[in-house]
MOPAC internal coordinates of N, CA, C and O (Angstrom, degrees):
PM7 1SCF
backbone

  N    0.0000 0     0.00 0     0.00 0    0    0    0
  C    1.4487 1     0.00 0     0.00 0    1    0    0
  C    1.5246 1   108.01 1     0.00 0    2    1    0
  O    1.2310 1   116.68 1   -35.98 1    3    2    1
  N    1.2863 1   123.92 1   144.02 1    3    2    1
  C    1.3865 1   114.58 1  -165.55 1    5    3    2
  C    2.0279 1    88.03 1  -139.87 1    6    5    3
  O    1.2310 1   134.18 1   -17.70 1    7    6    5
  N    1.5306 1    90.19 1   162.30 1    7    6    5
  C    1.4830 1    90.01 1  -162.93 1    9    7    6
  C    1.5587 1   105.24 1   -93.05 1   10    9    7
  O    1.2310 1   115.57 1    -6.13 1   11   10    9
  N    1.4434 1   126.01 1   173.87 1   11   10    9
  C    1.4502 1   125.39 1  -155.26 1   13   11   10
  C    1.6580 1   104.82 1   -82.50 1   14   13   11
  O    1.2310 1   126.17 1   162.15 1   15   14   13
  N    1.6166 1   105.74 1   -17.85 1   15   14   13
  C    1.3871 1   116.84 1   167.55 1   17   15   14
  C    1.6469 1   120.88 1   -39.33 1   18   17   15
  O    1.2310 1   126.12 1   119.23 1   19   18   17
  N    1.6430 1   105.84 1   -60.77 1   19   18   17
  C    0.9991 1   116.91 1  -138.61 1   21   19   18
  C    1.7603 1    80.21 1  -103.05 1   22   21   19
  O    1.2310 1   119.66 1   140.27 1   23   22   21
  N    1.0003 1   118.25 1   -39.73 1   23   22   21
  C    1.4135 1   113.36 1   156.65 1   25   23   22
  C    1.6302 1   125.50 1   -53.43 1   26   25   23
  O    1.2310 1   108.18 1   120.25 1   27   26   25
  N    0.4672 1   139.68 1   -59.75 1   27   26   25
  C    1.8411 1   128.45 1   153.07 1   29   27   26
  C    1.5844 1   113.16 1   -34.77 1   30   29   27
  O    1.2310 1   121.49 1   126.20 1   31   30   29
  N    1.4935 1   114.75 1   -53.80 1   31   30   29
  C    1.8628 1   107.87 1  -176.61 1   33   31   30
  C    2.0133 1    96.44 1   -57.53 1   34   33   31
  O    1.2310 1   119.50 1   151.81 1   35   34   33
  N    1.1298 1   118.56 1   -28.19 1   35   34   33
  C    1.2931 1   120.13 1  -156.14 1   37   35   34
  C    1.8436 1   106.06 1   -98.34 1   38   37   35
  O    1.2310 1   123.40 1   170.60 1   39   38   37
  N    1.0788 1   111.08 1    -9.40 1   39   38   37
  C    1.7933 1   123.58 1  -179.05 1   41   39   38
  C    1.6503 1   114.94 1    76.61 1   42   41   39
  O    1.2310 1   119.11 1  -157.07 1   43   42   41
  N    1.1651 1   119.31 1    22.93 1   43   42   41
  C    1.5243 1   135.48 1  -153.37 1   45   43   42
  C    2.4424 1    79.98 1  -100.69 1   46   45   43
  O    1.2310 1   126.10 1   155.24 1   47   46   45
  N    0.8754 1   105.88 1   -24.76 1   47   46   45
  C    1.5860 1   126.96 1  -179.94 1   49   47   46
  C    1.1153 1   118.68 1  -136.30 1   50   49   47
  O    1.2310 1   130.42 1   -61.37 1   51   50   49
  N    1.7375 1    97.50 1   118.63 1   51   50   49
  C    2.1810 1    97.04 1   162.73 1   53   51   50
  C    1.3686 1    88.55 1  -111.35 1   54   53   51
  O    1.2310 1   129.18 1     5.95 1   55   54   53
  N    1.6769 1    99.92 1  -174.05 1   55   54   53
  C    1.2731 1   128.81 1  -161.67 1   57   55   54
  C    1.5861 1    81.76 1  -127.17 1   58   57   55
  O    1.2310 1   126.83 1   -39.59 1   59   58   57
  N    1.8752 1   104.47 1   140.41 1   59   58   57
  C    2.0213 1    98.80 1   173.25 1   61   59   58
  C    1.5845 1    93.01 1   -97.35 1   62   61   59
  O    1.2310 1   114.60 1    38.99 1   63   62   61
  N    0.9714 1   127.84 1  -141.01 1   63   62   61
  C    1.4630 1   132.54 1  -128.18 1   65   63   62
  C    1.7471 1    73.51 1  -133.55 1   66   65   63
  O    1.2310 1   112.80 1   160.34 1   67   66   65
  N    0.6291 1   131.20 1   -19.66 1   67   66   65
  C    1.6716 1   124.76 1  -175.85 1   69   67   66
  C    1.7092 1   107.74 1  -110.95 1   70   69   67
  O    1.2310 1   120.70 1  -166.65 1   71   70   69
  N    1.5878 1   116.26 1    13.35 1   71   70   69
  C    1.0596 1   121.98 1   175.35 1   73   71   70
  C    1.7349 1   126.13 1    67.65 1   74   73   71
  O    1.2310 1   129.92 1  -162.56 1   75   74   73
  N    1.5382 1    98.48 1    17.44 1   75   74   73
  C    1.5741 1    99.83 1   174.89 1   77   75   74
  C    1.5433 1   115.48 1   -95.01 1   78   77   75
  O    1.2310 1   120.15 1   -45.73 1   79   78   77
  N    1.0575 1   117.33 1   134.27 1   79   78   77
  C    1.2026 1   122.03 1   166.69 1   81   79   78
  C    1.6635 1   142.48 1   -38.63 1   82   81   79
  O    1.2310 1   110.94 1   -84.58 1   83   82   81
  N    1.3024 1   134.65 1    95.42 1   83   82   81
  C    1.2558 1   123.61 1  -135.61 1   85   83   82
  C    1.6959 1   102.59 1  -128.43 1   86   85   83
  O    1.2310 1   117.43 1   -62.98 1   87   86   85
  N    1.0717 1   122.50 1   117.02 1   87   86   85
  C    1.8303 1   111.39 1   160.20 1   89   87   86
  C    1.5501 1   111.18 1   -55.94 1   90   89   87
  O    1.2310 1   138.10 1   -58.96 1   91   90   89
  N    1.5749 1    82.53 1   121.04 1   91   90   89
  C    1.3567 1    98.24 1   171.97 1   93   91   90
  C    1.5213 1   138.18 1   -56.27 1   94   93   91
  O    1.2310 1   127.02 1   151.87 1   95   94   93
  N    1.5810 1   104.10 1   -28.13 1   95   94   93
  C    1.2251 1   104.36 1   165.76 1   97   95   94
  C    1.5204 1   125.18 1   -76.94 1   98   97   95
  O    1.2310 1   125.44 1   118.45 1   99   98   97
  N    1.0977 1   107.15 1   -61.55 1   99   98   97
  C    1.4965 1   123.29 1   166.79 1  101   99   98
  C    2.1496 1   113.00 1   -49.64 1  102  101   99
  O    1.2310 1   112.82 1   152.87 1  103  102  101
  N    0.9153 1   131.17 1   -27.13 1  103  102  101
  C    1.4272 1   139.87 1  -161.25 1  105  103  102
  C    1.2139 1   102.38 1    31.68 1  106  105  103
  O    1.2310 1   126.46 1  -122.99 1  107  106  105
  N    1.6624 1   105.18 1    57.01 1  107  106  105
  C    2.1212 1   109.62 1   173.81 1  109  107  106
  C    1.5723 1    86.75 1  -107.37 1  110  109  107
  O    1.2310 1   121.51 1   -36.92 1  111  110  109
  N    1.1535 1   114.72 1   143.08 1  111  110  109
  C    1.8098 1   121.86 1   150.39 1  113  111  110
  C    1.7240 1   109.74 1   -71.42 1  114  113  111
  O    1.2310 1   131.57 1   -50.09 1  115  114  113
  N    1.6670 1    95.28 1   129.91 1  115  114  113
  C    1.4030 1    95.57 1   171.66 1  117  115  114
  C    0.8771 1   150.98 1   -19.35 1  118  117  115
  O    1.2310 1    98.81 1    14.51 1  119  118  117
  N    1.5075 1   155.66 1  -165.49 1  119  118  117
  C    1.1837 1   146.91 1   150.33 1  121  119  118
  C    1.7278 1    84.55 1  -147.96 1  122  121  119
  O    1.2310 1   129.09 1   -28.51 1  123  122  121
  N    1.6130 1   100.09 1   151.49 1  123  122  121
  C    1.7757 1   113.88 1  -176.80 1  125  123  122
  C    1.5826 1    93.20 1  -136.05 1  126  125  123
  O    1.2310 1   136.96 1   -29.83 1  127  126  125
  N    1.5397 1    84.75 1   150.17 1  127  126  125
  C    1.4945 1   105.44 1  -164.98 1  129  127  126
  C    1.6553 1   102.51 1  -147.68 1  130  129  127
  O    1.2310 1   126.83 1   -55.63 1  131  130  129
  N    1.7163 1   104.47 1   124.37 1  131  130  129
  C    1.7593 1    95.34 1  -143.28 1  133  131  130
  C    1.5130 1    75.91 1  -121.47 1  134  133  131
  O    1.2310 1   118.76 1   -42.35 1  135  134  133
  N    1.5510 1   119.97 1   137.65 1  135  134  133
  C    1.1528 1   127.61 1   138.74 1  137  135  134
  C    1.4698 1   144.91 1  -105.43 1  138  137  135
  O    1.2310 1   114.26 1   -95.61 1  139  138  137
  N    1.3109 1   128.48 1    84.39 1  139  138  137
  C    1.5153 1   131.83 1  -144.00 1  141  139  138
  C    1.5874 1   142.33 1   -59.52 1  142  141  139
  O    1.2310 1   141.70 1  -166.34 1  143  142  141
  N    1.8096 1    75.47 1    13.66 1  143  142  141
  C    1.7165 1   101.55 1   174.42 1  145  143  142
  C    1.3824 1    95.69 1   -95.91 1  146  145  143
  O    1.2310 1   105.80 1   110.52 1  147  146  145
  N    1.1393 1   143.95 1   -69.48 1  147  146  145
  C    1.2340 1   149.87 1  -153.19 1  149  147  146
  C    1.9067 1   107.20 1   -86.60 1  150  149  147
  O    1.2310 1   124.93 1   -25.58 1  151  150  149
  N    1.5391 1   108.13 1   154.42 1  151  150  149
  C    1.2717 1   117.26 1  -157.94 1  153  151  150
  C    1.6607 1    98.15 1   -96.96 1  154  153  151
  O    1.2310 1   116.69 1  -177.82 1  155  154  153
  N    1.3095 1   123.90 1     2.18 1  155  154  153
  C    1.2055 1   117.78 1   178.29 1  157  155  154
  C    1.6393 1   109.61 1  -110.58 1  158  157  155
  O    1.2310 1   127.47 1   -21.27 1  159  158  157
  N    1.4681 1   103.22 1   158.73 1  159  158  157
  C    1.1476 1    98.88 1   147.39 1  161  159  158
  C    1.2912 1   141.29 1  -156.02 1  162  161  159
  O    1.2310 1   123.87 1   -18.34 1  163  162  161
  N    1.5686 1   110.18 1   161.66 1  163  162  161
  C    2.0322 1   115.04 1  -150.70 1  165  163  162
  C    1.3438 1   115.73 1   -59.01 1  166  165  163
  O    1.2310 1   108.47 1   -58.82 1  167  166  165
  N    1.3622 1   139.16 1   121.18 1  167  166  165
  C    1.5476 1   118.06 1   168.61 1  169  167  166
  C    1.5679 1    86.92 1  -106.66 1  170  169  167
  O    1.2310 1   134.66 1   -28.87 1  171  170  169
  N    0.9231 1    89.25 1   151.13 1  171  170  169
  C    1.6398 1   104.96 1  -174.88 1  173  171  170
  C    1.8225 1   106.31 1  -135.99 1  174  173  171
  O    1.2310 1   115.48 1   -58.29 1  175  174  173
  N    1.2397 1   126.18 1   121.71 1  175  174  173
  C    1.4734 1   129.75 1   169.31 1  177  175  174
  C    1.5401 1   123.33 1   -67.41 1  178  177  175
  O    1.2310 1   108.88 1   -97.36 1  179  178  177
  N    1.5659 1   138.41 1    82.64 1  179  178  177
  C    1.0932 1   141.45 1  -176.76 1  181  179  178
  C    1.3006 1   132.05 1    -1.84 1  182  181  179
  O    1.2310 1   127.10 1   123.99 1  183  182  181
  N    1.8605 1   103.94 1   -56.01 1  183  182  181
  C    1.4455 1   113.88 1   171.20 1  185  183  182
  C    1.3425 1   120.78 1  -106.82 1  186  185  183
  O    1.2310 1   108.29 1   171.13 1  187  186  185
  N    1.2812 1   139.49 1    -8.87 1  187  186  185
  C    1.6150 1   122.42 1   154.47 1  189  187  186
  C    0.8748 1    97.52 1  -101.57 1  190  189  187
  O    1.2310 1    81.78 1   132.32 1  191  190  189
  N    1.2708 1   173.01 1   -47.68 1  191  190  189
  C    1.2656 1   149.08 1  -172.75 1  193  191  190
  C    1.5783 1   124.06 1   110.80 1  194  193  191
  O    1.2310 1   127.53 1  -155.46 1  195  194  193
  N    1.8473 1   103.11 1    24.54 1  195  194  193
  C    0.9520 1   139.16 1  -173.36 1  197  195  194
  C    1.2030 1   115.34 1   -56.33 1  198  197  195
  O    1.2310 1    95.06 1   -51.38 1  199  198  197
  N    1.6542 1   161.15 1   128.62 1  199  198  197
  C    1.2143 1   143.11 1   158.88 1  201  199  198
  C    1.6060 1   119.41 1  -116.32 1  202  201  199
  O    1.2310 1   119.26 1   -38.23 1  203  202  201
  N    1.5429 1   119.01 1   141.77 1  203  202  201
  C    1.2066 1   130.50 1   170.43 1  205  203  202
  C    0.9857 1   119.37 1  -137.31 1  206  205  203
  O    1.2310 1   115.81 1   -35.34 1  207  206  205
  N    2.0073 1   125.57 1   144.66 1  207  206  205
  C    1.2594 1   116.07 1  -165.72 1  209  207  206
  C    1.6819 1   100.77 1   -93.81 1  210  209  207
  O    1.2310 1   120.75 1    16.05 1  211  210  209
  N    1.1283 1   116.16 1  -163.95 1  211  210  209
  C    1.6420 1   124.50 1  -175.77 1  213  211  210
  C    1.6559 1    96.89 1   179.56 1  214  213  211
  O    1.2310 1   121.76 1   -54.60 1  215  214  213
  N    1.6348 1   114.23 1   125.40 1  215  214  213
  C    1.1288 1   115.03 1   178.38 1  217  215  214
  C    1.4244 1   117.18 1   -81.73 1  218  217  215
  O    1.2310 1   104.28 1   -33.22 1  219  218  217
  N    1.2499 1   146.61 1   146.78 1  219  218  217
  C    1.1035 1   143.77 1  -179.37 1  221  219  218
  C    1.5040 1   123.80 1   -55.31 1  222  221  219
  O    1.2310 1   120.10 1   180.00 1  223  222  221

């Protein structure tokens, strides 16, 4: 799993025009999925089923 950072320097993620985070292949905006034990958190791409972490 690689984080949304290094995914954006790499084009694996754009940003839309309103600054949300989007899979690049798909052009869906993320979806986040928070677990309140852990310091990260999941973005996950709706339709491939893509995942990236993002620290809080």
């Amino acid at each position: 799993m690689k984080s949304v950072r290094k995914a954006l320097r790499k084009g694996e993620l754009v940003k839309d025009t309103y600054q949300r985070v989007c899979c690049a292949e798909c052009d869906k905006p993320l979806k986040t999925e928070n677990d309140p034990d852990e310091i990260t958190t999941l973005r996950i791409c709706p339709d491939c089923g893509m995942e990236w972490k993002e620290l809080r």
